[in-house]
N, C-alpha and C positions, 0 to 999 in steps of 0.2 A: 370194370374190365369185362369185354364179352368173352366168350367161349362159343363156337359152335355145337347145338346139341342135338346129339344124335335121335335120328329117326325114331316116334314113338312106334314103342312094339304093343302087335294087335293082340288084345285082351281075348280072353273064353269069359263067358258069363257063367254063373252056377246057378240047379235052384235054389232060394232061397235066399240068395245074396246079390243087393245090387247090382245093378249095371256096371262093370269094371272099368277102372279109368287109365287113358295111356298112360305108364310109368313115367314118361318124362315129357316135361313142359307143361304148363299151367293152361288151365281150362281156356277154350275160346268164351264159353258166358258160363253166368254164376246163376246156377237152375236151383228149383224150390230145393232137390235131393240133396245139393250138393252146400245148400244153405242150412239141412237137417244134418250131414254130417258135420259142419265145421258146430254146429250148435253140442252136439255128442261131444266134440274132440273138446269144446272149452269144459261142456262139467266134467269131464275129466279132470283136465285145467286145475281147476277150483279144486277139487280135492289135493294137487299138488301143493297149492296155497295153504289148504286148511290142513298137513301133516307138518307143514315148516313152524307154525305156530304155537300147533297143537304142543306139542313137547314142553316148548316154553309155559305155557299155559299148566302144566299138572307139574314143573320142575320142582318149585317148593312147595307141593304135597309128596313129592314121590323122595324128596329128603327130611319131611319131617313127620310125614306119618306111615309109611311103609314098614317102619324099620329094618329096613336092608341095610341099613350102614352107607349111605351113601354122604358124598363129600360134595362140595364144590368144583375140586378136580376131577371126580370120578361124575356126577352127576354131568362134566362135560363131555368127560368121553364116552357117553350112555350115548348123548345127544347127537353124538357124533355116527355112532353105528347106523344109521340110516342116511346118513349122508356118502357114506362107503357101500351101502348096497346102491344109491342112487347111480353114484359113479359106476360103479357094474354094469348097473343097468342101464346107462345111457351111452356108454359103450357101444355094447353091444348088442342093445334090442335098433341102434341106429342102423348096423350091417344086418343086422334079422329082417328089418325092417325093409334091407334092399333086397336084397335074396327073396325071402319068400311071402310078403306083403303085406301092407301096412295094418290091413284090417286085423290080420291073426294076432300080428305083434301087439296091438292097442290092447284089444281084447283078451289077450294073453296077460300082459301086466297089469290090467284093470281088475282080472279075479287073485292073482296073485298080491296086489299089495291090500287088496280091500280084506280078505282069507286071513293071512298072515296080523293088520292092522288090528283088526273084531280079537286076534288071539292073544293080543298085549292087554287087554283087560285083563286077562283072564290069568298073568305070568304071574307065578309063586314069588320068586326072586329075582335080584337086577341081573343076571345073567345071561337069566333066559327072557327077561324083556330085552334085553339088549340084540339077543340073536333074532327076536321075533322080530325089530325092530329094522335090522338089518337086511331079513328077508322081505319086509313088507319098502323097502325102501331099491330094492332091485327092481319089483316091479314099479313102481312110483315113478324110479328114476327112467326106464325105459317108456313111460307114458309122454312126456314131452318131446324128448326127439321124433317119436314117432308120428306124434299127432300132429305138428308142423311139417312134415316132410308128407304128410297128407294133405293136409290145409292146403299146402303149396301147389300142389299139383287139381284141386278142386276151385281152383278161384285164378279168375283173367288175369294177366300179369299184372296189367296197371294198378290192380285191386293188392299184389300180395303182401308188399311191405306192411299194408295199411291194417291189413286182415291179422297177418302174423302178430303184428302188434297190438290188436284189440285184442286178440284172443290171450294173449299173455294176463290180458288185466281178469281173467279168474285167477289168476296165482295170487295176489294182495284180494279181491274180491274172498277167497277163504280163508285166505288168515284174515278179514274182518270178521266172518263166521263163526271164526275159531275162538277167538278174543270175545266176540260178543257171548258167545254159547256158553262160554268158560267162566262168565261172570255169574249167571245163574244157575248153570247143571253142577259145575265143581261141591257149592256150600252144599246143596241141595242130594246126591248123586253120587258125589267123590269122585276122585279123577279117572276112575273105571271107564266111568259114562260118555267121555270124552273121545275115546277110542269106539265105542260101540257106534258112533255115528256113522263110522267108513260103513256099516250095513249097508246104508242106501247107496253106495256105490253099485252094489254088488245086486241089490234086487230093482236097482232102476233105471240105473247110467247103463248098467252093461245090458241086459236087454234092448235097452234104447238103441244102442251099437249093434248088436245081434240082425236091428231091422233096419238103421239107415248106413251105415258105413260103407262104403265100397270097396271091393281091391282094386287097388292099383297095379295089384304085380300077380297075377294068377299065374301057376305053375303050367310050362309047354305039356300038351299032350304027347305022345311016343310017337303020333303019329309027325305032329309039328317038328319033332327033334327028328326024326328020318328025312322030312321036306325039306327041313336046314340043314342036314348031310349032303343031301341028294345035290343041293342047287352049292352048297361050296364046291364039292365033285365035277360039277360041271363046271364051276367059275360062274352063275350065273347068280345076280341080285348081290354081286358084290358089293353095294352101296349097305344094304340092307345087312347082309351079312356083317359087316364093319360095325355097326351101327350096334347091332347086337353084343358083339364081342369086344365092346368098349371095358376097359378093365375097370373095376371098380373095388372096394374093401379099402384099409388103412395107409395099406401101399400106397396107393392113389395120390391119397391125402399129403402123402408125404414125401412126394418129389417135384419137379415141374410139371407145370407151372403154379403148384397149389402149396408147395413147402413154405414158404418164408411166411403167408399172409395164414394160411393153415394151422400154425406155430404160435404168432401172434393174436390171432384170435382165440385161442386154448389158453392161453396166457393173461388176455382181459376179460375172458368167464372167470378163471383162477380169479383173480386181483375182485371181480364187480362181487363175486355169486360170497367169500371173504365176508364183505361187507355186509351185503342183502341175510346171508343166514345167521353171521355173528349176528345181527341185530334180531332176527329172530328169533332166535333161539335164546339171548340173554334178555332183553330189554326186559320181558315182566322182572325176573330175578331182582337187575339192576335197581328198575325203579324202586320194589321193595325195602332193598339195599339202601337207596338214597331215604327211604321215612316213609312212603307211601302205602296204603295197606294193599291187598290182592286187587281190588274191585279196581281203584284209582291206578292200578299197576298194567291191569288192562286197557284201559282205557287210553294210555298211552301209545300201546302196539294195537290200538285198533287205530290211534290218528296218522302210527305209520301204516300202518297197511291201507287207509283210505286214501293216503297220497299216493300210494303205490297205486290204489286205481285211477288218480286222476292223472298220476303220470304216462297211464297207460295212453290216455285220452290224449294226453297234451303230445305225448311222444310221437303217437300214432299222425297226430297230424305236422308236426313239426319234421319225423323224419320221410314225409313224405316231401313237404315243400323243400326243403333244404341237403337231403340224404342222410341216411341215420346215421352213417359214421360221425361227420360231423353233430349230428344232434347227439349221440353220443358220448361225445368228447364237453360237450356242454353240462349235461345230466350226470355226468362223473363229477366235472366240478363242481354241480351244486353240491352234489352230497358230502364231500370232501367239506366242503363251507359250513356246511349247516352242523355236522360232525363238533366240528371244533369249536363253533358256538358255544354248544352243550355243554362244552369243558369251562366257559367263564362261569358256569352259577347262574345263570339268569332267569327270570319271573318263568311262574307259571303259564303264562300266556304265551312266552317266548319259545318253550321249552316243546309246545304242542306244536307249534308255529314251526322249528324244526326240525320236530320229528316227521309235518307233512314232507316238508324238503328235501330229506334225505330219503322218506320213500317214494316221494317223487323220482330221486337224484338215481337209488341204487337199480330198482325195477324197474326205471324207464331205461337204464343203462343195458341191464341184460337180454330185456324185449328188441331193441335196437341193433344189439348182438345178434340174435338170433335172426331178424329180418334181414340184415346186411350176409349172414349167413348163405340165408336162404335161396336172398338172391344172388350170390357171387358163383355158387355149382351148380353147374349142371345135373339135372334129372337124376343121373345113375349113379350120383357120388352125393346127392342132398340128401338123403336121413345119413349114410355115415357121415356126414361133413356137419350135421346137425347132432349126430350122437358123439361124434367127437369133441368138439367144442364142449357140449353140454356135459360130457362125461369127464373129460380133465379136468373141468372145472371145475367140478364137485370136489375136488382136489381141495380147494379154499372153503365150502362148504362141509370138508372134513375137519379144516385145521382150525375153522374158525370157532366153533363150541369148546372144542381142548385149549384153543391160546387164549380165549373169553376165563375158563374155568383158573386155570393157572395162574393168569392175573391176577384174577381174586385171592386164590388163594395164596399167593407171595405177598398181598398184603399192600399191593397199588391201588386198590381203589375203582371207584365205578369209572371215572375220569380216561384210567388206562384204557379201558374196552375202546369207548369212544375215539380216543385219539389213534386205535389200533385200526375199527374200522375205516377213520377218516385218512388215515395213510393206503390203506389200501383201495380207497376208491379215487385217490389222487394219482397214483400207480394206475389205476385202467385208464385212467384219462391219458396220462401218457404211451401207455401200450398201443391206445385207439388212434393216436395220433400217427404212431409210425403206421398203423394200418392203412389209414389215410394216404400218408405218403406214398405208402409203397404201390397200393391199388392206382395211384394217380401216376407214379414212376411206370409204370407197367401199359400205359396208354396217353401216351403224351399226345397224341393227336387229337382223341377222341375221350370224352368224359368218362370217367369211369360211372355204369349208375348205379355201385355203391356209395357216392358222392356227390352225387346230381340229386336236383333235387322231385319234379313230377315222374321221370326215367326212373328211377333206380327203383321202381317196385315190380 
């Protein structure tokens, strides 16, 4: 579905900070600077990755040796508090991010969840890990909408789908991190150590950002807002003027012509992100649960998150040839398949085999989200249309640690989790589908290139 989009508005430079880029429409070519910023915005990325895991990784230390009294249902709803700041935070650092520009908001939630993160070592009791946890996950969560709704606008269109969706694979690239780090620093370190790593956020990735980032959205001087008085006054640069005064925020989102597919995309982040964090978040536990000691319990949610990179790869190039709705709607049902596998009891070899699958299935599902996102709005509505999506979703990313925990603890078994995740990622499949539909209802003449396959990025 196209949209016309409005006139890019002329940037101010500052010292010290990039070259600024026009707010809306994606770069005419992809220069060294703009290849150093999408490089910034993925290790950000990656630490998104390596906090969805992390958790899982110290969950049966922080119940067996802390002595906070924690449970299996309570140790889900711990898990869960950062996935409620995430949702905050992708909210509304996606409208921060329209307003007053991408750079401040990256960099703004990059010292806040790395700050916050380094302070969950250091928590007395589950309470107040819980709120640090919380707080370090507002920033987290506004790190993604942000940095795609950058990306988007720093890279030639043809390139965005493509981009959007490599760059997702740091999110499964640090939960391999996470997983791998967590096999050796945990015995060694305890689960303190695990948390202390977001440091290098904080003394390397953000500097990094400091020197290549660009804005996109630099604030009008007094002087600019008097010349855009002056010339509506007259009636003059009408065009322009329009252009400017294109409404943007939630409103936007949520009426013609962006309501129905705006709605259904918030609904298969819900349903995909369910699946992607319950598995995060529980699988070491699980494996535990089923006989397996910590070391071998890792090693499992390192072969999902390695699928999760190779999905990023396969995605990447599948929802270009084909349109990622449709690849999509495919990566939903692997994971749905590979899910319920699990529930038969099958060999060891089987068991690695789909857990690559379903992280294939879930993270190629929500990277494919987010591209199809990216490119269906226009300029002045893509980070809120990107923090929207991302932030209700987190919705499933909240329930999914608390209805994981519960299971267990009513006494269903590892089995339940699995068949909980594989219904919910057979639910995005069909979410996507109406999406599908409805983006192609909406341009019956002309291909939608949410659905096309070389177009749609």
């Amino acid at each position: 579905m196209n949209h016309t989009l409005p006139a890019a508005v002329p940037q101010r430079s500052s010292p010290g900070v990039p070259t600024p880029i026009a707010v809306d429409g994606p770069a005419s070519r992809f220069t060294k600077g703009s290849a150093a910023a999408v490089l910034v915005c993925w290790l950000l990325v990656v630490f998104d990755g390596y906090d969805l895991i992390v958790y899982g990784t110290v969950q049966s230390s922080l119940i067996s040796e802390t002595g906070w009294g924690l449970t299996k249902a309570t140790a889900g709803t711990i898990g869960s508090m950062a996935f409620v700041g995430m949702m905050i935070g992708a909210i509304f650092a996606g409208r921060m991010a329209d307003s007053w520009g991408r750079r401040r908001t990256i960099l703004g939630c990059a010292v806040v969840f790395s700050v916050f993160t380094v302070l969950c070592a250091f928590a007395p009791n589950a309470a107040i890990f819980g709120v640090l946890r919380l707080l370090a996950g507002i920033g987290l969560g506004g790190l993604v909408p942000s940095a795609n709704a950058l990306v988007a606008e720093l890279v030639p269109a043809k390139w965005r789908s493509l981009i959007a969706t490599l760059m997702m694979s740091g999110v499964p690239i640090g939960g391999s991190i996470a997983a791998l780090v967590g096999i050796g620093l945990i015995p060694a370190f305890g689960w303190e150590a695990m948390f202390l790593v977001a440091v290098l956020a904080l003394v390397i990735v953000v500097p990094l950002g400091l020197k290549y980032l660009p804005e996109t959205l630099a604030p009008a001087s007094d002087a600019d807002k008097a010349a855009k008085a002056a010339r509506k006054a007259a009636g003059k640069d009408k065009g322009k003027a329009n252009a400017d005064e294109q409404p943007s925020g939630f409103s936007s989102l949520l009426r013609a012509p962006y309501l129905g597919v705006s709605v259904l995309f918030a609904l298969a982040t819900i349903a995909t992100l369910f699946a992607w964090y319950g598995l995060g978040t529980w699988l070491p536990n699980l494996m535990q649960l089923a006989g397996y000691n910590l070391g071998s319990a890792l090693t499992f949610a390192l072969a999902l998150n390695l699928g999760a990179v190779a999905g990023s790869v396969i995605t990447a190039w599948a929802g270009t040839r084909f349109g990622p709705v449709p690849t999509a709607i495919a990566a939903a049902a692997v994971a749905a398949g590979a899910l319920v596998v699990l529930v038969t009891g099958p060999s060891v070899t089987v068991v690695y085999l789909m857990l690559v699958l379903a992280g294939v299935g879930t993270h190629g599902t929500q990277c494919l989200i987010i591209a199809a996102v990216a490119s269906h709005y226009p300029g002045h509505l893509r980070g809120t249309a990107l923090g929207w999506a991302l932030g209700t979703g987190r919705i499933g990313a909240v329930a999914a640690p608390q209805v994981g925990g519960l299971l267990l603890a009513a006494g269903l078994g590892v089995n339940s989790n699995f068949l909980a995740f594989a219904g919910a990622a057979a639910v995005a499949a069909v979410l996507l589908a109406a999406v599908g539909l409805k983006l192609q209802s909406k341009s019956p003449s002309t291909p939608s290139p949410s659905l096309t396959g070389a177009s749609n990025v």
